[in-house]
N, C-alpha and C positions, 0 to 999 in steps of 0.2 A: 624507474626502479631497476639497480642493479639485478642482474641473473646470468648465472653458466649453464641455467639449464638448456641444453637445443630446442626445447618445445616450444619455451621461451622467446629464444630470439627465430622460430619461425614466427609465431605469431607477430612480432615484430616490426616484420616485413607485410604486415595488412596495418599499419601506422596511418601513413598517408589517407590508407583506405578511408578505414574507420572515421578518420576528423573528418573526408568529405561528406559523407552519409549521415553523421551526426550535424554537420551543419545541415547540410537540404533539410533535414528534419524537423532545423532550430528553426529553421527562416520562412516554414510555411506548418508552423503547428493547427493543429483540428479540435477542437471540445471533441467530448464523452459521446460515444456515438454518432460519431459526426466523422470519422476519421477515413473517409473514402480514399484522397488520394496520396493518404499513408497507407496504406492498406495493397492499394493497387499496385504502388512501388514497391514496398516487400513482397508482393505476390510476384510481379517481375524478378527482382535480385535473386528469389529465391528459385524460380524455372529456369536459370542458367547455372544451375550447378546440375550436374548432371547424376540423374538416381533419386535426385530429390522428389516424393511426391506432397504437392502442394494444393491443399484444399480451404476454400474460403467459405463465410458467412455459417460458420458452423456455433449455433448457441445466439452469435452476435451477427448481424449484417457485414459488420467491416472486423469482423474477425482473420487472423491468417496463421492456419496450420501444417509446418512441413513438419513430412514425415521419410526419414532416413534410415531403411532395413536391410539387414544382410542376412536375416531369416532367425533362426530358434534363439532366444537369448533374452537378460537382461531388458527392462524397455525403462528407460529416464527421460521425463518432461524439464523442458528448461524455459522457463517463460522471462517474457518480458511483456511490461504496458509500455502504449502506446500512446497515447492522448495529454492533452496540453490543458490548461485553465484559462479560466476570463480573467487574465491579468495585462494591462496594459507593461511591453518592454522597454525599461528606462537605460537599459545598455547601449551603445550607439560602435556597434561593430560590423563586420563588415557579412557577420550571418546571421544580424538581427531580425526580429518575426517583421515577417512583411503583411500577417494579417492583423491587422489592426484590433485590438482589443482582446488579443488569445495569444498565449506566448507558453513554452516550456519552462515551466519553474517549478517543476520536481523530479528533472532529469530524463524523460521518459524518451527524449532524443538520445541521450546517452544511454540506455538501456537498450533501445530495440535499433541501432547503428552495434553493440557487442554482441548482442544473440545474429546479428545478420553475420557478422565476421565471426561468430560460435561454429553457427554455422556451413560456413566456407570453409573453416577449418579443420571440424569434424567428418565432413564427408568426405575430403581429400584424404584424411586420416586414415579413417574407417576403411575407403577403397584400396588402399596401398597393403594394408594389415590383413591380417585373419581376425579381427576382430568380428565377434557375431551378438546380433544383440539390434536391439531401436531405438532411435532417440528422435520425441516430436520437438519438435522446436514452436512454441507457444506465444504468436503475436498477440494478446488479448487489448481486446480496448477497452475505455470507458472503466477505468479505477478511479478517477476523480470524482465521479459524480457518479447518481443513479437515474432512472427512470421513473416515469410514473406508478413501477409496480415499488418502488423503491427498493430496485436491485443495481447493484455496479454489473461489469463484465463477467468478471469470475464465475460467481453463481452461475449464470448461464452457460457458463462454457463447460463446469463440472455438470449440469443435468445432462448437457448434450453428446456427455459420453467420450470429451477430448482427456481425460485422464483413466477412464475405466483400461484396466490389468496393466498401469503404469509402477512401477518397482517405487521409485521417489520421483519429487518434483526439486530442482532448484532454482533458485533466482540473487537477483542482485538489487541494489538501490544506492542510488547517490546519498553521500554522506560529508557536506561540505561543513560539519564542524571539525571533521579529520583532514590532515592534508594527506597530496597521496604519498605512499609506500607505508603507509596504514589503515587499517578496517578494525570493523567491529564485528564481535560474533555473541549471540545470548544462545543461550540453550533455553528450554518451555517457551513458557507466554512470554511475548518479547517485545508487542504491540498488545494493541489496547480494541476490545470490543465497545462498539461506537455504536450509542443508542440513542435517536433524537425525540425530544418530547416536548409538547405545544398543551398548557394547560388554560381556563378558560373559567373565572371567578362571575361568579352571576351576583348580583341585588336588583331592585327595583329602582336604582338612579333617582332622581329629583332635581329639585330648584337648591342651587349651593346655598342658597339665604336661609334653608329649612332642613337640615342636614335628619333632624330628629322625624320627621315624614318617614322616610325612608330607608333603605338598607343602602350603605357605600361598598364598596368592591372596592375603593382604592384602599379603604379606609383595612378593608379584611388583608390588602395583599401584603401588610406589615409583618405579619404575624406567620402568615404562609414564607414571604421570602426569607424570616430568620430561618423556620425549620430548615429549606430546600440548604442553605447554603450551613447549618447540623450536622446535615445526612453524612456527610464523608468524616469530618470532628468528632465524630462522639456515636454514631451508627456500626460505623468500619474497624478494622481492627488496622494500629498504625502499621502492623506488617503486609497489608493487602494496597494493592496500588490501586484508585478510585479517585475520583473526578466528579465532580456535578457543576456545571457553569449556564448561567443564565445571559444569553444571548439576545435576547429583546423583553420587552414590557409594552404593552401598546395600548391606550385609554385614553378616552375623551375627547371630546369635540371645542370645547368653548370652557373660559374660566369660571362660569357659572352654574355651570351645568354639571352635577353627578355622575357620572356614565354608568348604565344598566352594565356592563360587562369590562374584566381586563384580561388582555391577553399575554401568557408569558409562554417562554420558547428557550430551550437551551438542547445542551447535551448531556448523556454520563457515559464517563470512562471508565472500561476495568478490565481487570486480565482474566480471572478465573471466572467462568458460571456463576460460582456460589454467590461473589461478590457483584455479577452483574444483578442476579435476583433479587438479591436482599434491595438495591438502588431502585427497582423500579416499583418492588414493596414498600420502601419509605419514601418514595415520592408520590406515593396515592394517601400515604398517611397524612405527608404535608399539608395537599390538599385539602383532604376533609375534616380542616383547621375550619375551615368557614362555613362548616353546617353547625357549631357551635356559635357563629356568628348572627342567625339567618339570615345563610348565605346558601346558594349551591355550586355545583364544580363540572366542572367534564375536565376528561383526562385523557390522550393519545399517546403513546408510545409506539415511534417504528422503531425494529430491531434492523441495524444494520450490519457490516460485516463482524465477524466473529475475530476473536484474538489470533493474531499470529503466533502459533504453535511450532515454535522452531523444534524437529528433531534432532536429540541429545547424539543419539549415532551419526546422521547425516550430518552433524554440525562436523564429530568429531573427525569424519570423510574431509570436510572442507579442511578442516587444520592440517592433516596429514598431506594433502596435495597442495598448500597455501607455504607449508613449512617446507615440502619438496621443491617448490618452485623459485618459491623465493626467500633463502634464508632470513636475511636482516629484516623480513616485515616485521609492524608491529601491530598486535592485534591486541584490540582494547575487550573485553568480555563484561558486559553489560549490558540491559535492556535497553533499546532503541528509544521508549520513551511513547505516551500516551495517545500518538496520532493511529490513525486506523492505516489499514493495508488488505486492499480483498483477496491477495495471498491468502488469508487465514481461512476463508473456504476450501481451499487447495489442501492447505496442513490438515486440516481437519477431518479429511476424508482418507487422505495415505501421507507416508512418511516425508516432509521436507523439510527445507529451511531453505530462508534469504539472509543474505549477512552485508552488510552497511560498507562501500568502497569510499575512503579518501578521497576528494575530488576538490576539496579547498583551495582556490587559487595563491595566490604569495604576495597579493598587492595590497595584502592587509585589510581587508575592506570586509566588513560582514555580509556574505551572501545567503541568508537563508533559504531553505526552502519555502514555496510560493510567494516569494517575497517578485517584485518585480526587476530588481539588480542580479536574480538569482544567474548564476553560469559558474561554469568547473573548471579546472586545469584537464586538456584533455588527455594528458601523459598517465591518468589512469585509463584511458580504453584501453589496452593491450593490456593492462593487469587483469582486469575484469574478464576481459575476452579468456585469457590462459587460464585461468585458475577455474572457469566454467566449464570450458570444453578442456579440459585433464583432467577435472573430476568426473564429465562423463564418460570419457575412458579408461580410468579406474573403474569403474562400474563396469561397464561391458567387456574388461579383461577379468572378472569377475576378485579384484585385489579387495574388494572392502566387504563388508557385512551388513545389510540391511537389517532396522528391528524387525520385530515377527507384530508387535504389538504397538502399535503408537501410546495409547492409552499409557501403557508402564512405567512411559521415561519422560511422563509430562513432571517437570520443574518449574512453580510458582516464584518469583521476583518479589522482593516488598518495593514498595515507592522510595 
């Protein structure tokens, strides 16, 4: 991406860097909580810059937090994930995962290879300037997945005090339906509150030859899966963005045999509270379809991460230093779309936003995220690296305005 700006073509000059770090990253990825010798490596990269203080397993085990002060001022969080998925890698390049069945395919090698060079660049910054103010730099692990208490990273990392009297947070995510020298920005709810749920139809089963004996559960799950797949049709209002998907069914043993119980399992998706409540309200209605049946029901619901709450001010920070940087970008303004992001723990507690980089490669080939072909053009690193660490220098030269109130300038999306 063309630029005159000098900040610019420093950053530039950490090119080469960047695509080495991002590959080590790609060629030896780690699951959720698993991420030791990512972890170990940013904790190294990050003790040779010099000023840096760098503290691990804070919240998370393979957690890594540096921290860069020049004393009274401004303090901005800039995070990145760090963790890879159980996907087998169908790319055959020359920084392909060498671990077998776990590979990067939702960028998270590209995210924490720009916070490393955010980093390198900031603190050089910062030391040369009168710049005063702190910025932690936020390795977090474990966004793909949760643990047994059903928590991702994040959570943990906000109880454990790595954001407490932080001004804003920002971040980044690969976005390979844009190519690069454009992005996307939403303002409010911009991702989707992600809540999974396992329901559990009872009768007393029987011999399939004598159907009338007894109560069917397969027979009741008819009536239940029209409401569940209702709920968002005719519950939701079409301006509210909302999801409900059923992801498994599971019953029976043998073709003659009734089964005592069926199990089903999905998600729902939605942006606002209101609209999360009302879903988990009409999925216990669906339910107790089958005590009209006699039938009975049990019902779970985990609440997982909360909606991503991009701030309207913080966004409009990104634009001003996006348009400073780099004239000719183009920036699409839209919601990112129904997937979860444990960012939204972050937003939810103080002011931020993550906004969507270009990274489409040009060989025409669809690379989705988590898809197993997933990879980027790497000639957006140095976009992402600049545009992060110069707006966390806007910030500590005190050029932008922070809100006073998150709450105020929360902006609802329809679907």
């Amino acid at each position: 991406m063309k630029s005159d700006h000098p900040f610019v073509e420093r950053v530039n000059n950490l090119y080469d860097q960047l695509i080495e770090w991002r590959r080590r990253f790609h060629q030896l990825p780690e699951l959720s909580f698993q991420e030791f010798g990512t972890s170990q490596f940013i904790a190294e990269t990050l003790q040779m810059i010099d000023g840096m203080k760098v503290e691990r397993g804070i919240g998370v085990e393979t957690s890594v937090v540096g921290t860069f002060s020049t004393g009274e001022g401004p303090t901005i969080a800039i995070r990145a994930d760090m963790d890879a998925l159980p996907i087998t890698e169908e790319n055959k390049s020359n920084y392909s995962s060498k671990n077998e069945g776990v590979m990067h395919a939702c960028g998270h090698d590209a995210h924490t290879a720009i916070l490393l060079g955010v980093a390198t660049i900031l603190a050089d910054v910062i030391k040369k300037g009168k710049l005063k103010g702190t910025v932690k730099f936020v390795f977090q692990p474990a966004e793909e997945s949760t643990d047994e208490n059903g928590l991702s990273g994040a959570p943990y990392m906000v109880k454990a005090g790595v954001y407490d009297k932080v001004d804003a947070a920002i971040s980044l995510h690969m976005c390979p339906w844009l190519p690069v020298g454009e992005l996307q920005i939403s303002d409010g709810y911009s991702m989707a509150n992600v809540d999974v749920f396992e329901g559990k139809i009872y009768g007393t089963g029987g011999h399939g030859a004598y159907p009338e004996l007894g109560t069917d559960p397969i027979w009741m799950l008819g009536p239940v899966m029209q409401a569940l797949n209702g709920i968002v049709s005719r519950k939701v209002s079409a301006l509210d963005a909302a999801v409900v998907s059923i992801g498994q069914v599971h019953a029976g043993t043998a073709n003659n045999i009734i089964p005592t119980e069926v199990t089903i399992s999905g998600t729902m998706r939605s942006y606002s509270p209101e609209v999360r409540d009302l879903l988990a309200s009409e999925l216990k209605k669906a339910f107790s379809i089958v005590e009209h049946l006699d039938g009975r029901y049990s019902l779970t619901v985990e609440r997982g991460e909360p909606a991503l709450n991009n701030s309207v001010m913080v966004n409009h920070w990104f634009r001003e230093t996006i348009t400073e940087l780099f004239p000719e970008i183009q920036i699409t303004h839209s919601p990112f779309g129904m997937g979860g992001e444990d960012f939204g723990y972050v937003t939810q507690e103080l002011p931020g936003s993550m906004f969507f980089l270009g990274c489409k490669q040009k060989d025409g080939i669809q690379r989705d995220l988590h898809t197993p072909n997933f990879d980027i053009d790497e000639t957006c690193l140095p976009i992402g690296t600049a545009i992060l660490a110069h707006s966390a220098i806007k910030l500590l030269k005190g050029e932008v305005k922070l809100p006073i109130n998150q709450n105020m300038e929360v902006q609802t999306h329809g679907a």
